[in-house]
N, C-alpha and C positions, 0 to 999 in steps of 0.2 A: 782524518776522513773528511770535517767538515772542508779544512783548506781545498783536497782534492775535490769535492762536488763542487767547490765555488772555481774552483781553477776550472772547469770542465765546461761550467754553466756560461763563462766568460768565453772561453775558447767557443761555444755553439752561437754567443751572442756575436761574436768577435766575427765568426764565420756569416752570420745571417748579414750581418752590416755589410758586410765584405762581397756576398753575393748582389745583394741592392747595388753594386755600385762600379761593378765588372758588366764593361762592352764589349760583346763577343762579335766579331768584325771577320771579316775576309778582304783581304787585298791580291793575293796571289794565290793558284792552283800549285800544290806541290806532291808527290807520293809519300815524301818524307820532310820533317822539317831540318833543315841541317842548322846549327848553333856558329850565325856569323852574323856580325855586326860591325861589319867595316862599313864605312858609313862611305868612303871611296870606291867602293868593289858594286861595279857595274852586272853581276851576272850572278853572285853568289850571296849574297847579305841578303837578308831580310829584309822587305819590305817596308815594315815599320822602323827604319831604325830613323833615317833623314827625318828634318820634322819632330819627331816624339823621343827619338832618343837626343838628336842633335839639333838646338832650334835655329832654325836663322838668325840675322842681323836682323832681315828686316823681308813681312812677305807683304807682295803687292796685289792686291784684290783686284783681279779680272772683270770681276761682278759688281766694281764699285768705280770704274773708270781709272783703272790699275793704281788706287791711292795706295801709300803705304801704308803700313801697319805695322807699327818701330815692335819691333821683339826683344833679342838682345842689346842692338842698337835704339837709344830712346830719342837721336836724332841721326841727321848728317848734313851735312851741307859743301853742293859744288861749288867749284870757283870759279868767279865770272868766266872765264876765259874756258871752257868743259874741262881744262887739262889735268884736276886733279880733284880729290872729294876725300871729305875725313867723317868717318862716323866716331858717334861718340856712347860709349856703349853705357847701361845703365848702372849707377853706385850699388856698390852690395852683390854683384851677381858673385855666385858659386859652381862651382862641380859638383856634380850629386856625392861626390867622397866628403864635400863640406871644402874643400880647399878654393879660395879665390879663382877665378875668373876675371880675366886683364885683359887690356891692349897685347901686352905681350901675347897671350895666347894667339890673338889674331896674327899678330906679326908672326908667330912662328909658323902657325898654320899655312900661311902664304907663301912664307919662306919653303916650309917643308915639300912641297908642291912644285917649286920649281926645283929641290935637289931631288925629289923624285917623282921627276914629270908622269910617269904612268898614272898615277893617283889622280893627275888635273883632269877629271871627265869634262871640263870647259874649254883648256887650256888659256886658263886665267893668264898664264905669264906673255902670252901675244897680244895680252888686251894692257896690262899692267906695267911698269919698269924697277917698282921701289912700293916698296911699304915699309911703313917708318912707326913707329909707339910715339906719339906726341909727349903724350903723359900716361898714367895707368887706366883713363880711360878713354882715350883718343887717339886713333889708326888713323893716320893719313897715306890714300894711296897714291902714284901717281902714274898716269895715264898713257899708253902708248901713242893714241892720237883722239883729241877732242871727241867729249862725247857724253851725251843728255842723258842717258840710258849706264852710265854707271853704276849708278846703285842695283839697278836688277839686275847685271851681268855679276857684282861681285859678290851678293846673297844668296846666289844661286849655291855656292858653294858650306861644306859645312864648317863651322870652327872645331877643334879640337885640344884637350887639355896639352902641353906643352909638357907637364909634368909624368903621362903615361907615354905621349906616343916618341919621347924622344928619345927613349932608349932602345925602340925599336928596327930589333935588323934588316925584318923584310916587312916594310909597311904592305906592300903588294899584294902578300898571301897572308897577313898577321888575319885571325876571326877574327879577336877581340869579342870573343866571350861574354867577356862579364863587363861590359862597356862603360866607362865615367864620361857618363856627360851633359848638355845641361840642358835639355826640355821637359817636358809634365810627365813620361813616363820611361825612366831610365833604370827600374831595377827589374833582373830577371829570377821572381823567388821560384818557376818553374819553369823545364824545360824538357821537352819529349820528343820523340817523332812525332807524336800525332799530335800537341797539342805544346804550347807555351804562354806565358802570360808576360805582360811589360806593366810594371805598375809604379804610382805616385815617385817621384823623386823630392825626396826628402828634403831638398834644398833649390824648388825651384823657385824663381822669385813671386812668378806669379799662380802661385800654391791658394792664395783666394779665388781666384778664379775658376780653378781645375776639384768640376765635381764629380769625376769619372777616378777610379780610383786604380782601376785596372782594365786594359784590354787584352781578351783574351782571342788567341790565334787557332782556331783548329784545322789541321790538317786536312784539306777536301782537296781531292787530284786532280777534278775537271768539273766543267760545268754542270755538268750531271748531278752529282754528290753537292753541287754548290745550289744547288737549284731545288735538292731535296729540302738540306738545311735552312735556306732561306724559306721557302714555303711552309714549315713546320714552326716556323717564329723562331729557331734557332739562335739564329742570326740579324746583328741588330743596325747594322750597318755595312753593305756590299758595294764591289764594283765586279760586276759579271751582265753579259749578255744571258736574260733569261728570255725563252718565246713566249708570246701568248701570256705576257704578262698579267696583264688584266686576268685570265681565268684562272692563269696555277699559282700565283702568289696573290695577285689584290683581292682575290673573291673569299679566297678560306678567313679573311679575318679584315673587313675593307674599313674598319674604324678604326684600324693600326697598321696595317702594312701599306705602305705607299712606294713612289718611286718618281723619279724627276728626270725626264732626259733632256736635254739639251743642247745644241750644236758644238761639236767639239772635236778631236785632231784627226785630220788627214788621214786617209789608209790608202797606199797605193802601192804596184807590185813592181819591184828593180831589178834589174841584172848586176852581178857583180862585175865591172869594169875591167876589173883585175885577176879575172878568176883564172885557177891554174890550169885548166882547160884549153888549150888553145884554139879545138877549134869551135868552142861553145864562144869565146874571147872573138872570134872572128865575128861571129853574128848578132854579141852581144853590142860590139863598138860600131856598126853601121846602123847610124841613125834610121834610115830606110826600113829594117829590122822592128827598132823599139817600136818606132809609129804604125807598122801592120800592127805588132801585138795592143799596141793602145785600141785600133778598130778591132779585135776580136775578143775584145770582152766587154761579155753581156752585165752590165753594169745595175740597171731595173732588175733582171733576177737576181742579181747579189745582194741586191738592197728587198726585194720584194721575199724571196725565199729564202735565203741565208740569214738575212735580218729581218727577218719579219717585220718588215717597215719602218724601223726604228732608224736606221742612217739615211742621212742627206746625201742625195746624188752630186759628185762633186765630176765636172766635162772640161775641168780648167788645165790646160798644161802648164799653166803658171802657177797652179797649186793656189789660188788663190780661195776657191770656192764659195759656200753660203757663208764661212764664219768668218773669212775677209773681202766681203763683197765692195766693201765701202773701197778699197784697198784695188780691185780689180781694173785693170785699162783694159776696154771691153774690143780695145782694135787686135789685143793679143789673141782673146778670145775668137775674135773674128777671122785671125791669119791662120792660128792652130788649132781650134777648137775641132775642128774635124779629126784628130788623131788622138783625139781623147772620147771620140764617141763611135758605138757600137756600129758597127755594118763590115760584114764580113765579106762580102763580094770586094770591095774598096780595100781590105785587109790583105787579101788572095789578092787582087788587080798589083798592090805595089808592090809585094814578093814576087809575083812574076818578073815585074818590070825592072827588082832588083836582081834577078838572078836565081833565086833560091827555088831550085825545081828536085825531085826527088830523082837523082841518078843513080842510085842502088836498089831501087826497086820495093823498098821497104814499107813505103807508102806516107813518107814524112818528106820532109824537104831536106836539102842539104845547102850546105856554104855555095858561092858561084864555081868552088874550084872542086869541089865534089865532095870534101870533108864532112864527116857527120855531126849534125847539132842535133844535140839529145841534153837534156835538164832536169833536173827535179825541183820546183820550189817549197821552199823550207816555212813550214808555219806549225804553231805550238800545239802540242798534240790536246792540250785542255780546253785550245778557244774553239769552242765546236764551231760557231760560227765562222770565222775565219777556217776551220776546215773546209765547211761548207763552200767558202765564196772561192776557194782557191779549187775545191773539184770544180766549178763551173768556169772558172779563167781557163784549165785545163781541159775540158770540153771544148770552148771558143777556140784556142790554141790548136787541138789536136783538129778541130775543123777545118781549120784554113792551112791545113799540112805541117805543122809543128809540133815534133817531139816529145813534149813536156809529159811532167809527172808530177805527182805528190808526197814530199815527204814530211812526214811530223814527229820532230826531235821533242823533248822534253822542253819548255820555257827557257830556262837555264843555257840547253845547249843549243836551242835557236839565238838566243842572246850573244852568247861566244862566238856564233859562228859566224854570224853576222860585225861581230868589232871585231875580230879576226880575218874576217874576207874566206874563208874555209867552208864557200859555198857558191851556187854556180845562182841564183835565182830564189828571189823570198817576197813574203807580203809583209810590208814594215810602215808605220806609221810616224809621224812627228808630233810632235807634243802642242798642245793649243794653248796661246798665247794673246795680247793684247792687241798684238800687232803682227803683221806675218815677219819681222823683221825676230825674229826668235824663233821662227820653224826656219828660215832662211841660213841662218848664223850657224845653226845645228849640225844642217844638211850638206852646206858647201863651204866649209873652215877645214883646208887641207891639212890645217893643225891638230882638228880632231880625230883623224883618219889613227882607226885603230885604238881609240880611246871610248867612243860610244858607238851605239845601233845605229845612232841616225845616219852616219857619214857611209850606209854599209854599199850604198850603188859606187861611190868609188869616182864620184863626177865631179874634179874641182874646175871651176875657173874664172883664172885672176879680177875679169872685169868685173863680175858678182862679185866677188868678196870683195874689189874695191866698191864697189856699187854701199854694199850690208854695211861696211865702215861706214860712206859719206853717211847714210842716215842717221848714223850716229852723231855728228859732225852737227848738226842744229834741232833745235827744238820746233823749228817752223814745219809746222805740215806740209801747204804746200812743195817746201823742198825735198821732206820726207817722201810725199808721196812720186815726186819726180824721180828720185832715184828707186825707188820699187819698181814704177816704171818701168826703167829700163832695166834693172835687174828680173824683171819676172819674163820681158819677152826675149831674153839671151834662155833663160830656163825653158820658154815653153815651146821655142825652137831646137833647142837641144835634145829637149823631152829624159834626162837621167829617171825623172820618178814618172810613172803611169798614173795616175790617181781616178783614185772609181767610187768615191766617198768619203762622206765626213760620220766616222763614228758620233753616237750620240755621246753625252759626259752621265756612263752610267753610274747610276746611284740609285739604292734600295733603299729604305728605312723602317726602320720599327719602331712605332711612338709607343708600345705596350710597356716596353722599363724605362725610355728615357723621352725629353719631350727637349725642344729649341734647335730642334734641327731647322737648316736651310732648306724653303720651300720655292717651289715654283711661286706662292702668296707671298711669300718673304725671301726672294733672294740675296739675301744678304752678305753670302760669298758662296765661290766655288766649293760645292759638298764634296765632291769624287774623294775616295779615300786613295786611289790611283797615289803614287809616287810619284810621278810628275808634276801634284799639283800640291805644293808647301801650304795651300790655303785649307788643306783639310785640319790645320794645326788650329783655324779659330772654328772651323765646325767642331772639334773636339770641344774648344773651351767652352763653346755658347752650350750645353749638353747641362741635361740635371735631369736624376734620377726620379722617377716620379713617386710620391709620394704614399 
């Protein structure tokens, strides 16, 4: 009997320790949570897994003048000539199963990516030609063509044990369940529809560091339910558009609940290039087309009513906006800028002049040969905000005689449909980065096509993408910025993306259970728990339970 109360008494103590030191988080809206942790799988895996299940070599701080920040790799070093780079990864790393972590691993993970290309969401092997295991703990890669920016192009990637995934058949669809791998939180001792937890991995190296013992994920479908949670102290670390911040989250408790925004990726609305449509295909590929719809969206109410002020008005058809200002040739701006801003008479004036008059009576426009253009664009049924901003593109649109509508898929199946091209029209964003040569890379690497969202407009061409290499080509600014240059005004004469703002980089916090979060006082790195951005891996570290 005494054994069982003291077994009992340890189990309650064991629990309370254990409560102190679980961070309940939100990254993604979901109705259900589905158990995948392919760390590859662009549409389906969990959120948390990149990062926290699997760490990088090495992440580069945004917020610190992109220095790096060795992870698994404790150095690297290029070789004079850009043409090739070896990182050297740290003594002692492990698998959370306890098994060694090696060069080999890397090698094979490299390897494994190019026999099954689907998995490269970068397409590593156009950038890459050979990766070699030096010794057990040095990878040397070597380079397709010279270039300053290798190490963040081959970090971006995750390593994977060689010992589980090589006996697998179909990496593509494999979940991977019950994942081995090697960052601060790699075991899953719960798993639910509504609710799952990622906690300590017992063998990571830097286990001194990590005082967060578990993050827990609970199921919330849309902003709504995310915005309850968050304003009830819930939740202790978010990435959601809440409105009216300041009164329904910072007021209920303003000595703990905070929030930081700050300038961060692209949002703008594309046509699918390629769409199976043909005569939607017709009006989508006549430049004349894209830049009325660039004049008929009301850009200040997107930003003023949909985001209740929180995003940055972004007029650039070079995509360069406020968060690559320094980045911008403002003669671009001068020759295009008019087709990235609001005036719908000017919208109407150049669809007449192109042709597009309504010859069926319907009261929309049609192609010049009389075919009907009708469209839906596709946005996530949870970001109410982007629902928001996409019924007012469709208002604008339906103004100046065009078809449009709104549809909102699940996250998930906006995500597919968009790498897949299995939609006619969406609002999709790129990712923010140090330089725009990383939202460029993304967007126009015909390599990518069909591997991530970003490539979802379907617009490659050659001179850009030899353009996004030469910058790669030297470390000299001025060169760098010469070829953006020209690669932004071949873009913003093209016009493939519409752009009508720069999301803020949202991020909630709760200093009520834990305290060394990155502040706007201390930015210290990028906070967003977003997936996009690896540096949420040292906001997690710098975190400690309050006492």
């Amino acid at each position: 009997m005494k054994k069982y109360l003291l077994a009992a008494a340890l189990t309650l103590l064991s629990g309370s320790a254990m409560a102190q030191t679980v961070l309940t988080v939100n990254i993604e809206p979901a109705t259900t949570w589905v158990r995948n942790f392919n760390p590859f799988n662009q549409t389906s895996a969990r959120q948390s897994t990149l990062d926290f299940i699997y760490e990088p070599l090495v992440v580069f701080n945004r917020f610190d003048s992109n220095k790096p920040v060795y992870r698994l790799a404790e150095s690297f070093k290029l070789s004079d000539d850009l043409k090739s780079i070896e990182f050297k990864l740290r003594s002692d790393l492990k698998w959370s199963d306890g098994k060694p972590l090696t060069a080999a691993d890397v090698k094979f993970t490299y390897d494994y990516l190019k026999k099954f290309p689907a998995l490269d969401f970068v397409s590593i092997w156009t950038f890459v030609t050979d990766v070699q295991a030096v010794d057990g703990q040095t990878v040397r890669f070597t380079l397709a063509n010279p270039s300053s920016l290798a190490a963040e192009q081959i970090s971006q990637l995750p390593i994977v044990p060689e010992h589980v995934w090589k006996d697998i058949s179909d990496p593509v669809t494999f979940a991977n369940e019950t994942p081995v791998g090697s960052g601060p939180l790699t075991e899953v001792p719960r798993f639910t529809g509504q609710t799952y937890d990622q906690c300590r991995n017992p063998h990571y190296w830097d286990n001194a560091h990590l005082k967060v013992d578990c993050m827990r994920f609970p199921q919330l479908a849309d902003n709504n339910q995310i915005l309850t949670a968050t304003a009830d102290g819930t939740l202790d670390w978010g990435v959601s558009f809440i409105p009216d911040i300041d009164n329904v989250y910072v007021s209920k408790d303003p000595a703990h609940f905070h929030y930081w925004y700050s300038p961060s990726s692209m949002v703008a609305f594309l046509f699918n290039l390629e769409t199976a449509n043909e005569n939607n295909k017709k009006a989508f590929n006549d430049l004349k087309f894209r830049r009325a719809v660039g004049m008929a969206l009301d850009r200040k109410t997107m930003i003023d009513v949909a985001g209740y002020g929180y995003p940055t008005l972004n007029e650039d058809p070079g995509l360069m906006g406020e968060l690559y200002k320094s980045w911008a040739d403002p003669s671009v701006k001068a020759d295009f800028g008019k087709f990235a801003t609001y005036d719908a008479d000017a919208a109407k004036a150049l669809l007449d002049e192109a042709g597009y008059k309504d010859q069926d009576g319907d009261g929309f426009r049609d192609n010049p040969d009389g075919s009907k253009i009708s469209f839906s664009i596709i946005v996530p049924n949870s970001w109410t905000d982007w629902v928001d901003t996409v019924n007012i593109a469709v208002e604008g649109m339906q103004a100046v005689g065009i078809d449009a509508k709104i549809e909102t898929p699940e996250e998930a199946v906006w995500t597919g449909n968009l790498i897949n091209g299995t939609f006619d029209a969406a609002i999709n964003s790129l990712p923010a980065s140090a330089s725009p040569y990383y939202p460029y890379k993304r967007a126009f690497s015909a390599s990518d096509k069909g591997k991530t969202r970003f490539t979802a407009q379907r617009w490659f061409n050659p001179e850009v993408e030899k353009l996004v290499t030469e910058f790669t080509h030297t470390a000299d600014l001025a060169k760098q910025k010469d070829a953006m240059n020209k690669a932004q005004r071949i873009v913003a004469e093209n016009m493939p993306m519409i752009p009508v703002f720069n999301n803020p980089n949202w991020y909630q916090y709760n200093t009520k259970r834990f305290t060394g979060w990155s502040t706007k006082e201390n930015p210290f790195v990028n906070p967003s728990i977003s997936r996009t951005n690896p540096a949420r891996l040292l906001n997690l570290l710098a975190l400690e339970p309050v006492k």
